[in-house]
C-alpha positions as CSV (number, residue, x, y, z in Angstrom):
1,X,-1.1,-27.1,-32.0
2,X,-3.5,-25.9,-34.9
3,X,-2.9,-22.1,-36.1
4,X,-6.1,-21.3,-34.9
5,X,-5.0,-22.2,-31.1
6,X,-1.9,-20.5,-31.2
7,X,-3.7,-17.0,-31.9
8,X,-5.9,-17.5,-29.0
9,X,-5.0,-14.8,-26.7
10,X,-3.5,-16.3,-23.5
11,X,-5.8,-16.6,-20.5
12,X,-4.4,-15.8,-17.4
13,X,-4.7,-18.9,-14.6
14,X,-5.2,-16.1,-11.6
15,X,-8.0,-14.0,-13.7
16,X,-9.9,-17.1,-14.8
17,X,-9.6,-18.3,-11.1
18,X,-11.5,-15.5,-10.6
19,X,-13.8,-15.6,-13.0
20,X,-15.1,-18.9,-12.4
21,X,-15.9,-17.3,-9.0
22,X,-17.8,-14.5,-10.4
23,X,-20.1,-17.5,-12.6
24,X,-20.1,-19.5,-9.9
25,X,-22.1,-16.8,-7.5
26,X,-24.1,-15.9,-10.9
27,X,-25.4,-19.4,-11.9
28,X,-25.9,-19.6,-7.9
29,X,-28.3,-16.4,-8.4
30,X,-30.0,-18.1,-11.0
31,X,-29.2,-14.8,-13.8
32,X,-27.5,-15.2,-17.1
33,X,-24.6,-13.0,-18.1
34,X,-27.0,-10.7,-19.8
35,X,-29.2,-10.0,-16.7
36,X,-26.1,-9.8,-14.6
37,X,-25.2,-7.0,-17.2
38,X,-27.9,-4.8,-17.0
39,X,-27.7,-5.3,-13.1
40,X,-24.6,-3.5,-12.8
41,X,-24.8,-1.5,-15.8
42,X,-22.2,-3.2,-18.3
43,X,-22.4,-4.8,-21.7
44,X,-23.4,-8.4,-21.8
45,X,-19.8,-9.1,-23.6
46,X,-17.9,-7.4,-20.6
47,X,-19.7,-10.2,-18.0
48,X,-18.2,-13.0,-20.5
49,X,-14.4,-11.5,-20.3
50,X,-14.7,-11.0,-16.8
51,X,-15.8,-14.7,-16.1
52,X,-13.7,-16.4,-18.8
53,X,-10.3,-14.7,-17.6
54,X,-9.9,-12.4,-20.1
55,X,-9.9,-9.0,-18.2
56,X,-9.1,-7.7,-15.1
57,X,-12.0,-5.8,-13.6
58,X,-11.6,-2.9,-11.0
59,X,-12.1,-3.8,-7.3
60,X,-15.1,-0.9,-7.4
61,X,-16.4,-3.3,-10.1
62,X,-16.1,-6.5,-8.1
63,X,-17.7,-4.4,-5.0
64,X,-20.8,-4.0,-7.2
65,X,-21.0,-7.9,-8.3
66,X,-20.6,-8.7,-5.0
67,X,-23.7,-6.5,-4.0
68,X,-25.4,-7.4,-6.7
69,X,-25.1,-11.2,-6.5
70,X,-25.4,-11.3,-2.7
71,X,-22.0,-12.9,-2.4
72,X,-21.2,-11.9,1.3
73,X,-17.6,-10.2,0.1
74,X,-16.7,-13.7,-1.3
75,X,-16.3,-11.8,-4.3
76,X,-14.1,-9.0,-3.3
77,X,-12.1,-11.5,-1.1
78,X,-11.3,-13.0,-4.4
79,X,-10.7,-9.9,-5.8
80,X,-8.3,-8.9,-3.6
81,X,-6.5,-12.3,-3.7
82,X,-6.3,-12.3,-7.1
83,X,-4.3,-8.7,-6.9
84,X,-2.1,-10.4,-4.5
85,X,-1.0,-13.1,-6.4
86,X,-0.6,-11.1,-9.7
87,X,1.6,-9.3,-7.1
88,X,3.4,-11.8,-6.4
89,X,4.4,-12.1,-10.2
90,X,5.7,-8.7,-10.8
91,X,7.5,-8.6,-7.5
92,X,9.8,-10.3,-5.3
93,X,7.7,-12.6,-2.5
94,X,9.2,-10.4,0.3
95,X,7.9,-6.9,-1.1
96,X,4.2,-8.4,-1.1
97,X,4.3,-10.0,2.4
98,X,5.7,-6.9,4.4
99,X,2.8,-5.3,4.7
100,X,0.6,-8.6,5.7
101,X,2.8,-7.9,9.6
102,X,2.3,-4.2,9.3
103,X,-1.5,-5.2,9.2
104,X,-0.7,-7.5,12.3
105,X,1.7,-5.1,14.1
106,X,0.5,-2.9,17.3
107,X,4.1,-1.2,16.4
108,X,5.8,0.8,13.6
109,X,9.0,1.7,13.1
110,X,10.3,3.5,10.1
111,X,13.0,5.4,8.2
112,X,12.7,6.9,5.1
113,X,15.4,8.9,3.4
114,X,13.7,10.0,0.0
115,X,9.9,9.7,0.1
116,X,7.1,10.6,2.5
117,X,6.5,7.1,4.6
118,X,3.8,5.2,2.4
119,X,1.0,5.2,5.3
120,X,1.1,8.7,5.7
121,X,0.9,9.4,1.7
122,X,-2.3,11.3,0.4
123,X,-3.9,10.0,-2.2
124,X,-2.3,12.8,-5.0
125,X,1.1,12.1,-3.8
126,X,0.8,8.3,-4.0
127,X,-0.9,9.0,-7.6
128,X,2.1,10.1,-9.0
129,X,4.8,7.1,-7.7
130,X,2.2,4.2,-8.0
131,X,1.7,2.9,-11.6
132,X,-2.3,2.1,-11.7
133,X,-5.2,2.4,-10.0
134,X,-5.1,-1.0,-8.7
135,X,-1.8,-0.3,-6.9
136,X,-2.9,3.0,-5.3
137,X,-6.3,0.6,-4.0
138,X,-3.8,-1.5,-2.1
139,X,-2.4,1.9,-0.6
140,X,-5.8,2.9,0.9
141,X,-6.4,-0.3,2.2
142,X,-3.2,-0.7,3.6
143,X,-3.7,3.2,5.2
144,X,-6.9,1.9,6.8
145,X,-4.7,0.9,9.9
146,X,-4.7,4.3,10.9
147,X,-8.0,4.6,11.6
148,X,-8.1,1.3,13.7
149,X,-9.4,1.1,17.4
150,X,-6.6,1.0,18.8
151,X,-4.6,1.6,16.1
152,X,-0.8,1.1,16.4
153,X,1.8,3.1,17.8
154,X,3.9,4.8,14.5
155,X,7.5,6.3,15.1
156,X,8.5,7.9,12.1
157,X,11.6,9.2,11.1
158,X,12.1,11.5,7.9
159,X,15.1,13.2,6.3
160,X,14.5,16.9,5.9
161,X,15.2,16.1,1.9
162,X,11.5,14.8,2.0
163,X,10.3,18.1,2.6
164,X,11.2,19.4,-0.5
165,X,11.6,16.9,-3.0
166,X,9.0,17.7,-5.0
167,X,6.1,14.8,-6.0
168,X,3.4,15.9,-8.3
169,X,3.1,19.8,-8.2
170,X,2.9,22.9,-5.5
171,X,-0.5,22.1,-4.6
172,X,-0.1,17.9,-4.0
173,X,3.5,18.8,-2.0
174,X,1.4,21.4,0.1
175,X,-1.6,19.0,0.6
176,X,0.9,16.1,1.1
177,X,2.9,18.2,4.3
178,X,-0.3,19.5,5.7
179,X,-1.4,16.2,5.9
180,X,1.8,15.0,7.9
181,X,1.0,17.9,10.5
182,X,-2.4,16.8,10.8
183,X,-1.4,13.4,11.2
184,X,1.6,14.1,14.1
185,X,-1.3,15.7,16.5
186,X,-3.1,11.8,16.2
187,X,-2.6,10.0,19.4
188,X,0.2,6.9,19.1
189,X,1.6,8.7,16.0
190,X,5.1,10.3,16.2
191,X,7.0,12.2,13.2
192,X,10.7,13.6,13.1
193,X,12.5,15.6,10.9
194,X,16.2,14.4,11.0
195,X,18.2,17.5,9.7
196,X,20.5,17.0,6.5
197,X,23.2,15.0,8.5
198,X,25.7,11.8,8.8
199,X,23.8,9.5,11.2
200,X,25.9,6.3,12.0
201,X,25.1,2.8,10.2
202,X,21.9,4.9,8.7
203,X,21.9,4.0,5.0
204,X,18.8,3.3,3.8
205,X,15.5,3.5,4.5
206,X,13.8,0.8,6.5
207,X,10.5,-0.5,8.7
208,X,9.8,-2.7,11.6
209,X,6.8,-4.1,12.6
210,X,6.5,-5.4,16.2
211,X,3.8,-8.3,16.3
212,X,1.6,-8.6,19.4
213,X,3.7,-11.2,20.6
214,X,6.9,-9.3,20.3
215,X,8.0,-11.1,17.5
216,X,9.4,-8.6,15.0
217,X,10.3,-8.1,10.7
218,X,12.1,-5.8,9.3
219,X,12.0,-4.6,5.7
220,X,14.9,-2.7,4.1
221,X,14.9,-0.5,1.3
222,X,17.6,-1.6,-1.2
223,X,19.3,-0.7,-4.6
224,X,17.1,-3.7,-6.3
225,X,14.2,-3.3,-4.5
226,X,14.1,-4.5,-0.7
227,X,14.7,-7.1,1.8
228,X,12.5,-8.9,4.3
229,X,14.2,-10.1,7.4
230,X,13.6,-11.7,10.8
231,X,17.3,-12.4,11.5
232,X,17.4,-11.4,15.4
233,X,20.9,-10.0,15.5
234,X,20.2,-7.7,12.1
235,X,16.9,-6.8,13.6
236,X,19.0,-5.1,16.4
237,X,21.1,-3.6,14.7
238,X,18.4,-2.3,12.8
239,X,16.6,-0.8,16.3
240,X,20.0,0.6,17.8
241,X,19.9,2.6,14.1
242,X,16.5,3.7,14.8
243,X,17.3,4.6,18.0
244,X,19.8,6.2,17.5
245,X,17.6,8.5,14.6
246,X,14.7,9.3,17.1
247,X,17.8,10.6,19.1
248,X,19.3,12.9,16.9
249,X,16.0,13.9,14.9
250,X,14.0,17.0,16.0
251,X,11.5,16.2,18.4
252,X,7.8,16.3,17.0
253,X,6.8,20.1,18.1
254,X,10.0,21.1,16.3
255,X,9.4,18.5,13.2
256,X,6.2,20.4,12.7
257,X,7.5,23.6,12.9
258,X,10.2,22.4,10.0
259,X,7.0,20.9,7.7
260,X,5.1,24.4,8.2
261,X,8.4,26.7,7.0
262,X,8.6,24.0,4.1
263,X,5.4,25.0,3.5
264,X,5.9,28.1,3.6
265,X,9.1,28.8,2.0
266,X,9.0,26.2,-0.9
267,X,5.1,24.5,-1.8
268,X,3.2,28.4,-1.2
């Protein structure tokens, strides 16, 4: 290898993947880079990086190429593939195909001990745990369930602790907790408040997604990160848990009363 090579900068195999898209759908529209450039108001140079691997562009960005070169989403398809995949590398295979069954599921179960549940998060409060833009994307997308026809049923099942942990500031905490109340009158959702207590075989936080067919994963929150599982015999003793929770948690009229005196007595 000459000196010259080993300088280069490496290219990235999933960005260049993409950029050969991005060309492809570009030489297909008959425009050079340059055209293409002042189409979606970038510099010439920034086309060149985008298609030869050598930056990342934002998803607004790829929306915008894929408008502009008429590429039917094929563009942001491959945008949002690509994010996968560099997913992928940073984290465990498990964390990054949860959320492909929550997407499926016409069921949601969860317990969280520390943090407001990551569907119901507003976009301030999300802001300040995720670590880019790209990442808090993939939250909105992924919060897009709640707005499907129908959308699933959600039994949720906080510790009081979340209340007043603070994330952010007053003003995201406050926006964050009106937000749960707002979300607990929707139809098919249900949020608890489980009161600062020993609840048997609860240890960490957890989710499970029922499929249409009844098939069911579980994902648990652990120490190094988190665990996918299908396992039928930890699945129930995952539910008898859960169970167990929406037993002893307040019921939701109480649950919002408890968010509005958090409100009140702590993010005001």
């Amino acid at each position: 290898m000459s000196p010259s090579d080993s300088a280069r900068p490496k290219i990235d195999p999933e960005l260049l993947s993409f950029g050969t898209q991005v060309k492809r759908f570009r030489e297909e529209s008959g425009l050079k880079q340059g055209e293409l450039a002042e189409l979606v108001n970038v510099a010439r140079s920034y086309i060149s990086h985008v298609e030869c691997g050598r930056t990342k562009c934002r998803r607004d960005f790829a929306v915008r190429l894929d408008g502009v070169l008429h590429a039917d989403k094929k563009i942001i398809e491959a945008w949002d593939d690509l994010l996968e995949k560099i997913k992928q590398v940073r984290y465990p295979t498990h964390f990054v195909a949860f959320p492909r069954a929550e997407a499926k599921a016409d069921q949601l179960r969860v317990y969280e001990t520390h943090l407001v549940y990551g569907l119901f998060q507003t976009e301030a409060y999300a802001r300040v745990l995720l670590v880019d833009d790209d990442a808090v994307a993939t939250r909105k997308r992924r919060q897009e369930l709640l707005s499907r026809k129908p959308c699933p049923m959600i039994s949720v099942v906080m510790e009081e602790s979340v209340l007043y942990r603070e994330v952010g500031s007053k003003e995201v905490m406050r926006e964050q907790l009106e937000f749960l109340i707002e979300l607990s009158a929707q139809e098919g959702i249900f949020i608890q408040i489980a009161k600062t207590a020993h609840y048997r075989d609860a240890r960490a936080s957890f989710h499970i997604a029922t499929l249409p067919d009844r098939s069911e994963v579980a994902y648990v929150i652990k120490a190094t990160g988190g665990e996918i599982s299908r396992d039928p015999s930890e699945l129930a003793r995952i539910s008898t848990v859960m169970h167990t929770l929406n037993a002893k948690a307040l019921n939701t009229e109480d649950s919002r009363a408890l968010i509005r005196k958090a409100i009140e007595c702590k993010w005001t």
